[in-house]
ROSE-4610 file (N, C-alpha, C; in Angstrom, 1 decimal, always signed):
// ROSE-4610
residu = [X/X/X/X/X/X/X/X/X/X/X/X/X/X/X/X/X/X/X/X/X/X/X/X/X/X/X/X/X/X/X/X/X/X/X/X/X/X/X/X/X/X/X/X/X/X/X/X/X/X/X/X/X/X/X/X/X/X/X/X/X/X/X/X/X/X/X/X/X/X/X/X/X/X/X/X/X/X/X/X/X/X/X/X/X/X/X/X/X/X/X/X/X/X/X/X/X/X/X/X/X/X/X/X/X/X/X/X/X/X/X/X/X/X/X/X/X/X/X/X/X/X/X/X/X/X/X/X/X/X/X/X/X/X/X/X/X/X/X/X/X/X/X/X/X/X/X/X/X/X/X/X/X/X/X/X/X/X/X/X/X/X/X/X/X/X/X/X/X/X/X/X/X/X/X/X/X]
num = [1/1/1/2/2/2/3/3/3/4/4/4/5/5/5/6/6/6/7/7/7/8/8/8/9/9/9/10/10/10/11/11/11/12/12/12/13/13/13/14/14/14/15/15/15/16/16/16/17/17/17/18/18/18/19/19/19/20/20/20/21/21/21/22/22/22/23/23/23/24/24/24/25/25/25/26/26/26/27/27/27/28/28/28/29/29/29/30/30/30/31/31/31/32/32/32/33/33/33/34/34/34/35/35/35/36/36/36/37/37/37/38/38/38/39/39/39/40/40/40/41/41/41/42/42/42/43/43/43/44/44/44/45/45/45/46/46/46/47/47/47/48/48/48/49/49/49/50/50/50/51/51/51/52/52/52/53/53/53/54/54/54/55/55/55/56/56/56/57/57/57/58/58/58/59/59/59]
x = [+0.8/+0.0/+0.9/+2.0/+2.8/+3.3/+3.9/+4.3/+2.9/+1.9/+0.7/+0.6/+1.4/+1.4/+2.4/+3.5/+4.9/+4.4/+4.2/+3.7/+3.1/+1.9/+0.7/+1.8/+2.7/+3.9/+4.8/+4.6/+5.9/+5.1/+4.0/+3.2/+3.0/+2.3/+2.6/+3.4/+4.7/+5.8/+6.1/+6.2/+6.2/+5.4/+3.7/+2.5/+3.2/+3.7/+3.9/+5.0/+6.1/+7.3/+6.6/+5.7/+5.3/+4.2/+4.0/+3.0/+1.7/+0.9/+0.0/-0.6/-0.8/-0.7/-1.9/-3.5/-4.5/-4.5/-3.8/-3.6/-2.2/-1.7/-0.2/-1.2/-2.2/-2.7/-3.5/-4.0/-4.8/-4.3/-3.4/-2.2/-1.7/-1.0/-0.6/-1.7/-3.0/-4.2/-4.3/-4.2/-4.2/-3.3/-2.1/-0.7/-0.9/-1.1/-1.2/-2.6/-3.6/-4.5/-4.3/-3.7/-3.7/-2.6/-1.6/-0.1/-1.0/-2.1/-2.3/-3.4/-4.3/-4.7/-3.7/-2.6/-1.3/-0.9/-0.8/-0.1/-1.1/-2.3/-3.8/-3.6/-3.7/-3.8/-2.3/-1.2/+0.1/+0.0/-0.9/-0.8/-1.7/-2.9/-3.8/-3.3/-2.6/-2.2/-0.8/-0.1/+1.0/+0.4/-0.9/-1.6/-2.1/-3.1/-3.3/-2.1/-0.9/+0.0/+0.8/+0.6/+0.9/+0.3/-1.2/-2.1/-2.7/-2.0/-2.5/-1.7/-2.3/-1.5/-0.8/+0.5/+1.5/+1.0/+1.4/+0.4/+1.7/+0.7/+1.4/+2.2/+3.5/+4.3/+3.5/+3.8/+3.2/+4.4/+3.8/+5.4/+5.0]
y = [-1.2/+0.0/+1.2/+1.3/+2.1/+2.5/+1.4/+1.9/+2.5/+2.4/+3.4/+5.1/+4.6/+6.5/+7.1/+6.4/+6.4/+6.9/+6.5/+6.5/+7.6/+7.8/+9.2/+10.5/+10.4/+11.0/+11.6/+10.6/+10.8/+11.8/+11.0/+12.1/+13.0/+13.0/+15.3/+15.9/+15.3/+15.8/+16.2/+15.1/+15.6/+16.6/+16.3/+17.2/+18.5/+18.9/+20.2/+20.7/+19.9/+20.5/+20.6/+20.3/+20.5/+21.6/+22.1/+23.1/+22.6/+21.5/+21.2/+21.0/+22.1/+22.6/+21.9/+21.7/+21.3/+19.6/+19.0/+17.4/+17.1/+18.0/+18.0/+17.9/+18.8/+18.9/+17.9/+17.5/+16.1/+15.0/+14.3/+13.3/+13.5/+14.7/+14.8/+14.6/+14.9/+14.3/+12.9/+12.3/+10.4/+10.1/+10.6/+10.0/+10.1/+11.3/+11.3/+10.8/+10.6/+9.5/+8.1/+7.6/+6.3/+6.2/+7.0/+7.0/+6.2/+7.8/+7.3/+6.2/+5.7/+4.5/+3.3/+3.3/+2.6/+2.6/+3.7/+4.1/+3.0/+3.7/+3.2/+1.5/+0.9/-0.2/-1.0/-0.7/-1.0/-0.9/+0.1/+0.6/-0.6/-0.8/-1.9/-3.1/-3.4/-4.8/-4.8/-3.8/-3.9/-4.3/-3.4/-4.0/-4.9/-5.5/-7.0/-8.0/-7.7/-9.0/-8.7/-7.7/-7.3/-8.0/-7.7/-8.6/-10.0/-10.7/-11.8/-13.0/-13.7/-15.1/-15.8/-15.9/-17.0/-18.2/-19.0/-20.5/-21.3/-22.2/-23.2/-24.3/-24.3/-25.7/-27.1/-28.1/-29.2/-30.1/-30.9/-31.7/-33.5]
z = [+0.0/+0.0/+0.0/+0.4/+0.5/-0.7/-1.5/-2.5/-3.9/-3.5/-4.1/-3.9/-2.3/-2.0/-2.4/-2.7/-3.5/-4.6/-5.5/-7.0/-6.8/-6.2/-6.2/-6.2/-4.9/-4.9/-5.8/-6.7/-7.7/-8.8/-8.6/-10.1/-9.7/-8.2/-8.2/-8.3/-8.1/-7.9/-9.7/-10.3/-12.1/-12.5/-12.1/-12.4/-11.6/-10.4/-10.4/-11.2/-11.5/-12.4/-13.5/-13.9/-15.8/-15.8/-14.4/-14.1/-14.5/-14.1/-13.8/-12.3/-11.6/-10.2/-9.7/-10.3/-10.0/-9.6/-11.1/-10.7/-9.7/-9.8/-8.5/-7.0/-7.0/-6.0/-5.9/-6.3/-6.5/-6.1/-7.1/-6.7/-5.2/-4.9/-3.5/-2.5/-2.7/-1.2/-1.7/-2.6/-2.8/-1.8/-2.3/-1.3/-0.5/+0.6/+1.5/+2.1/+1.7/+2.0/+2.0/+1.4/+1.1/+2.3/+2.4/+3.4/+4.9/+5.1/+6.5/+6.4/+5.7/+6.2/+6.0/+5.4/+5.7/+7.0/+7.6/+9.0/+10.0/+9.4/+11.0/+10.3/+9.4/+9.4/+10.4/+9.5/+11.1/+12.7/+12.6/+13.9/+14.5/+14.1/+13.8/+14.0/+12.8/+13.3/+14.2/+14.8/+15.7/+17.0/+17.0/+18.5/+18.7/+17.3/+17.7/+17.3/+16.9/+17.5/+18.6/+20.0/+20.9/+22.0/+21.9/+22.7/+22.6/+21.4/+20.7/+21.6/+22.3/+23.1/+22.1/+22.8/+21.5/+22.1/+20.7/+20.9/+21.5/+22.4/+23.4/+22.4/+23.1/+22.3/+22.0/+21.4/+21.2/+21.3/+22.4/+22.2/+22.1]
């Protein structure tokens, strides 16, 4: 997922050098959208494998 907000990234970054300021601005709220539901989903799964019981040996 990260590397989608990478990409989104890259194209505003070109869309602003070629002076297309509106899709620069565009592409840059994807990125940074897509970034933080990246963030909340880790954050997400950091805490449920924090609280998650490790499973008992089998012997």
């Amino acid at each position: 997922m990260l590397w989608w907000a990478l990409a989104f990234f890259i194209i505003a970054i070109v869309a602003a050098v070629l002076g297309f300021g509106a899709l620069a601005a565009a592409a840059a709220t994807v990125a940074q959208v897509v970034f933080y539901v990246a963030l909340v989903l880790f954050v997400f799964t950091l805490i449920i494998h924090l609280f998650r019981e490790a499973p008992q040996p089998t012997a």
